[in-house]
C-alpha atoms as an extended CHARMM CRD file, in Angstrom:
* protein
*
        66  EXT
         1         1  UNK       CA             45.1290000000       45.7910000000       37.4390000000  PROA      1               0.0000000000
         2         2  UNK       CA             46.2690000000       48.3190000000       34.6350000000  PROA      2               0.0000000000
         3         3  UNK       CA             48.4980000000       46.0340000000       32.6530000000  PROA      3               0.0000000000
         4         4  UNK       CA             44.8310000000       43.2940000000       32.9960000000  PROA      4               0.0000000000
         5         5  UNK       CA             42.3280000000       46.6030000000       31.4250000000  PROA      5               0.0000000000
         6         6  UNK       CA             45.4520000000       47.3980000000       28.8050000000  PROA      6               0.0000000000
         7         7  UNK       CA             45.1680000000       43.6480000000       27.9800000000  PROA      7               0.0000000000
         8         8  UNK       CA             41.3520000000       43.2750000000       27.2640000000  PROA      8               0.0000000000
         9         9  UNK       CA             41.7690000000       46.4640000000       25.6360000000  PROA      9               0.0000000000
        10        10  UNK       CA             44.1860000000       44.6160000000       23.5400000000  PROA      10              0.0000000000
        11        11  UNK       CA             41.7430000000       41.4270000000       22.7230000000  PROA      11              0.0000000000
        12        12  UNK       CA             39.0530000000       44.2890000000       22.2810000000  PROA      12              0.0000000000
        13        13  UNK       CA             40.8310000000       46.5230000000       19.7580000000  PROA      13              0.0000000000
        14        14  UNK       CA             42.1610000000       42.7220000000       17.8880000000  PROA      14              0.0000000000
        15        15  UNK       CA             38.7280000000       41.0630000000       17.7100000000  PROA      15              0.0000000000
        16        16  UNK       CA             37.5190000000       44.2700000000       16.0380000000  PROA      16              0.0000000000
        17        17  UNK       CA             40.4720000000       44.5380000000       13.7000000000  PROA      17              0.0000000000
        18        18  UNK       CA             39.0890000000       40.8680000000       12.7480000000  PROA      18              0.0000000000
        19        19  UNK       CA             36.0460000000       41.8440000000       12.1520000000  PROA      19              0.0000000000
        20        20  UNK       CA             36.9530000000       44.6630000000        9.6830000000  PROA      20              0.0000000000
        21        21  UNK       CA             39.3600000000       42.5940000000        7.9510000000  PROA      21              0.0000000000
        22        22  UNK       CA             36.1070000000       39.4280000000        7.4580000000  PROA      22              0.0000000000
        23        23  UNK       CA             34.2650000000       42.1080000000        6.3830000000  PROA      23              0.0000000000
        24        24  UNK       CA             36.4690000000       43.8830000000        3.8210000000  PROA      24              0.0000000000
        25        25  UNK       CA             37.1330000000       39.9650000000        2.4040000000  PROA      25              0.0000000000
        26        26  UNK       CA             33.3530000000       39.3870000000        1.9270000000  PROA      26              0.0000000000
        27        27  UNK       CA             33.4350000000       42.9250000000        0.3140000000  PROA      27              0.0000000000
        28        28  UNK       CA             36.4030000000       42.1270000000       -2.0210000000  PROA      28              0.0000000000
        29        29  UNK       CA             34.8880000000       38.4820000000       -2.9400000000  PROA      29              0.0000000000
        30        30  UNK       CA             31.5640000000       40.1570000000       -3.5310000000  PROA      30              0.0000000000
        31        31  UNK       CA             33.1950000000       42.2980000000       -5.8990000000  PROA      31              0.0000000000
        32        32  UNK       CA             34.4700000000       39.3840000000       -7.9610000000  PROA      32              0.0000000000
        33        33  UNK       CA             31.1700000000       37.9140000000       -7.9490000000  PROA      33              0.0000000000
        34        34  UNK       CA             29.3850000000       40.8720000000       -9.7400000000  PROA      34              0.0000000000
        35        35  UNK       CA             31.6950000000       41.5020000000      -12.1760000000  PROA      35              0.0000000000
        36        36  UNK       CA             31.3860000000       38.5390000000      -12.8350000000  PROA      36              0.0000000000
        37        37  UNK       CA             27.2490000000       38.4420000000      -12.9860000000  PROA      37              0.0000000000
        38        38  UNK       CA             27.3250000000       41.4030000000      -15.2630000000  PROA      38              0.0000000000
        39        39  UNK       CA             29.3460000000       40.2830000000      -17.4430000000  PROA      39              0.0000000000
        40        40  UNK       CA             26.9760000000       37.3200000000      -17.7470000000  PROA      40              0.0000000000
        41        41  UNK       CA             24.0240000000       39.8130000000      -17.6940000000  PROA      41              0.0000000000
        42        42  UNK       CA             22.5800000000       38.7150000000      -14.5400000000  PROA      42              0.0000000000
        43        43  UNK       CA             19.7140000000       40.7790000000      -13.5390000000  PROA      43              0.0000000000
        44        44  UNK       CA             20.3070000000       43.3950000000      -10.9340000000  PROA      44              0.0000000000
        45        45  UNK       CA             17.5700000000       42.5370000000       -8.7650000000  PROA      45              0.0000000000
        46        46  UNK       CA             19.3350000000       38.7890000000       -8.5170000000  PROA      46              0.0000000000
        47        47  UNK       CA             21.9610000000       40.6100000000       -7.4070000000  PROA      47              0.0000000000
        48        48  UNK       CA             20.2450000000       42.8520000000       -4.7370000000  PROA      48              0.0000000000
        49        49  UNK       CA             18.7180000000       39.8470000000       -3.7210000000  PROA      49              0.0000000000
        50        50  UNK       CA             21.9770000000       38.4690000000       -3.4220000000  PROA      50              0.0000000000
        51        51  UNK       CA             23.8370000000       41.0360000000       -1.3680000000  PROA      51              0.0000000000
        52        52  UNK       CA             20.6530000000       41.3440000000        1.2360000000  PROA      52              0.0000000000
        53        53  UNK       CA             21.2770000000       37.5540000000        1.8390000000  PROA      53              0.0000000000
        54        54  UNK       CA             25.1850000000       37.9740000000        2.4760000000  PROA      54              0.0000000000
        55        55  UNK       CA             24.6510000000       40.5720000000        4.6480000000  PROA      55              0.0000000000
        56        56  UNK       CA             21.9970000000       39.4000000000        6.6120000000  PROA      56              0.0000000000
        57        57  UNK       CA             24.3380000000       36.2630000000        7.0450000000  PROA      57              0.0000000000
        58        58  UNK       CA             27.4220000000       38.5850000000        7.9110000000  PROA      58              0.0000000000
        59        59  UNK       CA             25.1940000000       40.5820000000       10.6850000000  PROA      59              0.0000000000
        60        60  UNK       CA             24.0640000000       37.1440000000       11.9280000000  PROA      60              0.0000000000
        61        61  UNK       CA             27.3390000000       35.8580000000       12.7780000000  PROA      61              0.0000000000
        62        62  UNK       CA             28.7160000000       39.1900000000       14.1470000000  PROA      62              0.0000000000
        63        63  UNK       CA             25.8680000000       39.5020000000       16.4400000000  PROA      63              0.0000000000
        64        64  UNK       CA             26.4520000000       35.6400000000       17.5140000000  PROA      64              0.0000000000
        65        65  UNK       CA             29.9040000000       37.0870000000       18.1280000000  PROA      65              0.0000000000
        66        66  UNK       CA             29.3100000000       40.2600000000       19.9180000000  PROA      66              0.0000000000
């Protein structure tokens, strides 16, 4: 029964590993994005806008996960 806990403990510790790793990717992309955008002089309330959608998107789908 300890080797079954150390294995979901396992899964546990991966699918949150995942997680961080989507996360950090959506960060890194985002990044491109707005350097991008300001150095086309996008407003920054586009971009707030912007970012609150991703997010919101990003929570969605975890939550659907978790």
């Amino acid at each position: 029964m300890a080797a079954r806990s150390s294995s979901m403990a396992a899964e546990d510790d991966y699918e949150t590993e995942q997680k961080k790793q989507a996360a950090a990717d959506v960060l890194f992309h985002y990044s491109q994005f707005v350097m991008v955008c300001i150095g086309e002089d996008v407003r920054p309330t586009d971009l707030r806008l912007h970012l609150m959608k991703i997010l919101e998107r990003c929570l969605y789908i975890f939550s659907e996960k978790g």
